[in-house]
N, C-alpha and C positions, 0 to 999 in steps of 0.2 A: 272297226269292230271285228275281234276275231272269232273266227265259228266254233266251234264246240264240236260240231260233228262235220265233217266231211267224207260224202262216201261218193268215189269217182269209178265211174264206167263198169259197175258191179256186174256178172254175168252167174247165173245160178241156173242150173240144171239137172233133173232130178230121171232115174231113169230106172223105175221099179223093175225090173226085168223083163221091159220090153224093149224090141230091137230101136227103136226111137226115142232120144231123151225125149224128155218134157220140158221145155226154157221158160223158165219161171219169171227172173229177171234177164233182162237186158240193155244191158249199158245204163244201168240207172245209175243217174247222177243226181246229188242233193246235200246242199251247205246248210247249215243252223248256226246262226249269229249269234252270238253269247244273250240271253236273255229272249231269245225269239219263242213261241211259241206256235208247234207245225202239226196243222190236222194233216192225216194220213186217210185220204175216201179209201176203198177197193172194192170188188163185189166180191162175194163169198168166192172162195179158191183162187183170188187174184194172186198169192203172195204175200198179204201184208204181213203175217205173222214170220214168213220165212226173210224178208228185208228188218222186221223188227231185230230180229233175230243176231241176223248180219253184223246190226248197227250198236247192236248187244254185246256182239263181243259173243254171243253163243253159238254161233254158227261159223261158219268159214264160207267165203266165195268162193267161185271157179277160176275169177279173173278180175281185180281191179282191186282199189283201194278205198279200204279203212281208218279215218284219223281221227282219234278220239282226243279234243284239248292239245291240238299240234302235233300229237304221237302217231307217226305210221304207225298200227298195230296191224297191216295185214297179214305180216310171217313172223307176226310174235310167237313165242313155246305157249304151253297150257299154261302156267306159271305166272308168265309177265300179262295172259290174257283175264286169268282170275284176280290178281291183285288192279288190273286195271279196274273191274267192274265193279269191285270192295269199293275205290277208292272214287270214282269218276260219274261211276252209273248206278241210277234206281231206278228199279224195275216196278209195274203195278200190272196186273191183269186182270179177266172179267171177273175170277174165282179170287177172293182173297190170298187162299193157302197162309193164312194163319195157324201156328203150329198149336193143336188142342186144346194139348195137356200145359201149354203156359198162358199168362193172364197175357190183356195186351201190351201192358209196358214189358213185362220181358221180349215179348215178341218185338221190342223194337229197343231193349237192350240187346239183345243177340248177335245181330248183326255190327254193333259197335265192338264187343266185344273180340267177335274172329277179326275186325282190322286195326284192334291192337288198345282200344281206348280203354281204359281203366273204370271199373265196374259203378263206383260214385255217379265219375263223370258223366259216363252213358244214360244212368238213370237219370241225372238231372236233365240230361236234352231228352231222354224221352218222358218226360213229364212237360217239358214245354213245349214238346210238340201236340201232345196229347191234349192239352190247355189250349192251344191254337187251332185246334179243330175241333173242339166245344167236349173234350170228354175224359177231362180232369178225374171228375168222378167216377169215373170207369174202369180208371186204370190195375183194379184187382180183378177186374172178370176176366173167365177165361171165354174166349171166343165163340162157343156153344149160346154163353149171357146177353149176345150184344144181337141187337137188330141185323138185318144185311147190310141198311146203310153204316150204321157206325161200326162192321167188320172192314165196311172197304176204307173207313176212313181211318182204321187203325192201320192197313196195308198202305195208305197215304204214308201215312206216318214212320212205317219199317222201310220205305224206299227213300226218305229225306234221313234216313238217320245218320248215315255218314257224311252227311252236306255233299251229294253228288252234283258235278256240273250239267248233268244229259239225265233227265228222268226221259224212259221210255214206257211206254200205257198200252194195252192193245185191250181196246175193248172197256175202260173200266169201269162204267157205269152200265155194261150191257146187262147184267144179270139183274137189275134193280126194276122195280117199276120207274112209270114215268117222271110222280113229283118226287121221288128219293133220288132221282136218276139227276134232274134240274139241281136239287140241292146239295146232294154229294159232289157236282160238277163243280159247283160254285167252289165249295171247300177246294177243292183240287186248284184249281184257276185263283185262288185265294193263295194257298199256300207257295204254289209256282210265282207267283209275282211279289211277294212276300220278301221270296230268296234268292230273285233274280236270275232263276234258273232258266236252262232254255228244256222243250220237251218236244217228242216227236211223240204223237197220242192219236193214235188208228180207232177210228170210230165209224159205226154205219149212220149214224146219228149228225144229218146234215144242219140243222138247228144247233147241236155244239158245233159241230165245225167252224159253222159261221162267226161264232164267237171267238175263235181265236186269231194270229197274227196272219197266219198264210194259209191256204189249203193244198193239198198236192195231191194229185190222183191215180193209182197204182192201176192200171189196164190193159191187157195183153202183153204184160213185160215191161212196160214203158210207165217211167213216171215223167207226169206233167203237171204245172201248177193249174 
C-alpha cells in the first residue's frame, strides 16, 4: 500500500524578532497509506495548524521532506506547488470560508473550474456531492441560508471537488455545538470512506479521534502515535 503523504524529518522554526528561534517541529516524521484515516491530537500552540500547513503544500519547511502521491514536493516553485494542491489536496477548516455572494453548488463548482473541468461537468459532481451529504435541496442558497452544520458540509463538499487524494481538516467540526458536531463528523467519515480517501484531521476532540484509523500526537515538537 502506497502512502499518499509522506513527510520525513520536518524541522520548523519560527523566530518573531527574538534573539531565539522558537522550534515548532522537529524531526517530525509521518506516512498515510492510501485510504488511511490519521487524527492529529496537539494542545493549543503545539503546531498542528503550522504541520497541517507543511503537509499542505502552504507552508515550506526549514529542513526535510515533503511527498505528496510519490511527488518530492519539498523545492517545488510556487507553480508546481499550487497545481499540486488543485489537483491532490482538499482542504476543510473550523470556519467554512464559503464565498457569500455565491450559492453553495457554485461554491463547489469554482474550484473545478480553476483546475480546468468544464462548467456542465463541475455542476453535475457538485450536485452529487451535495446529494451525498443530504443537501440536494440546497443547492440555490447562498451560505448566509444554511445552518453552521450544512455550511460545513458544503465546505466538505468544495474540498472533494476535484477528487483530492489527501483531504486535510484542522479543527472542522470545532465551531459547531456538540450533536451537530457528532453528526457533521459522521458526514465527513462517510464521505472519506466513500472515496477512499486518505485524510490527516487535527482535532481537540478525543471521542472523534478515537473513531478513526490511527491517532498521532503533536508535543513539544515531536510527533508520536
Amino acid at each position: 500500500m502506497s502512502d499518499v503523504l509522506l513527510l520525513e524529518k520536518l524541522e520548523k522554526s519560527y523566530n518573531w524578532g527574538k534573539p531565539n528561534a522558537i522550534s515548532v517541529l522537529k524531526g517530525v516524521n509521518l506516512s498515510i497509506p492510501r485510504g488511511q484515516v490519521v487524527a492529529l491530537v496537539a494542545p493549543s500552540g503545539a503546531g498542528k495548524s503550522t504541520l497541517l500547513h507543511i503537509a499542505g503544500l502552504l507552508d515550506t519547511p526549514d529542513s526535510g521532506r515533503v511527498v505528496v502521491n510519490g511527488v518530492d514536493l519539498s523545492g517545488a516553485s510556487d507553480r508546481r506547488r499550487t497545481e499540486a494542491r488543485r489537483a491532490e489536496l482538499g482542504f476543510v477548516y473550523q470556519f467554512h470560508h464559503l464565498l457569500p455572494e455565491f450559492t453553495a453548488l457554485e461554491n463547489i463548482v469554482l474550484p473545478q473550474l480553476a483546475n480546468g473541468t468544464g462548467r456542465a461537468a463541475a455542476e453535475t459532481r457538485a450536485r452529487a456531492l451535495l446529494d451525498q451529504v443530504g443537501l440536494s435541496a440546497r443547492h440555490d442558497h447562498r451560505p448566509s441560508a444554511l445552518s453552521g452544520g450544512e455550511q460545513q458540509r458544503v465546505a466538505f463538499c468544495r474540498a472533494l471537488a476535484n477528487a483530492p487524494k489527501l483531504l486535510l481538516a484542522d479543527e472542522p467540526t470545532g465551531n459547531l455545538d456538540p450533536g451537530t458536531s457528532e453528526t457533521v463528523f459522521a458526514t465527513l467519515m462517510g464521505l472519506v470512506r466513500e472515496t477512499g480517501l486518505s485524510a490527516l484531521i487535527a482535532t481537540h476532540n478525543l471521542e472523534l479521534a478515537a473513531k478513526m484509523d490511527r491517532v498521532v500526537r503533536l508535543d513539544g515538537g515531536h510527533l508520536t502515535e
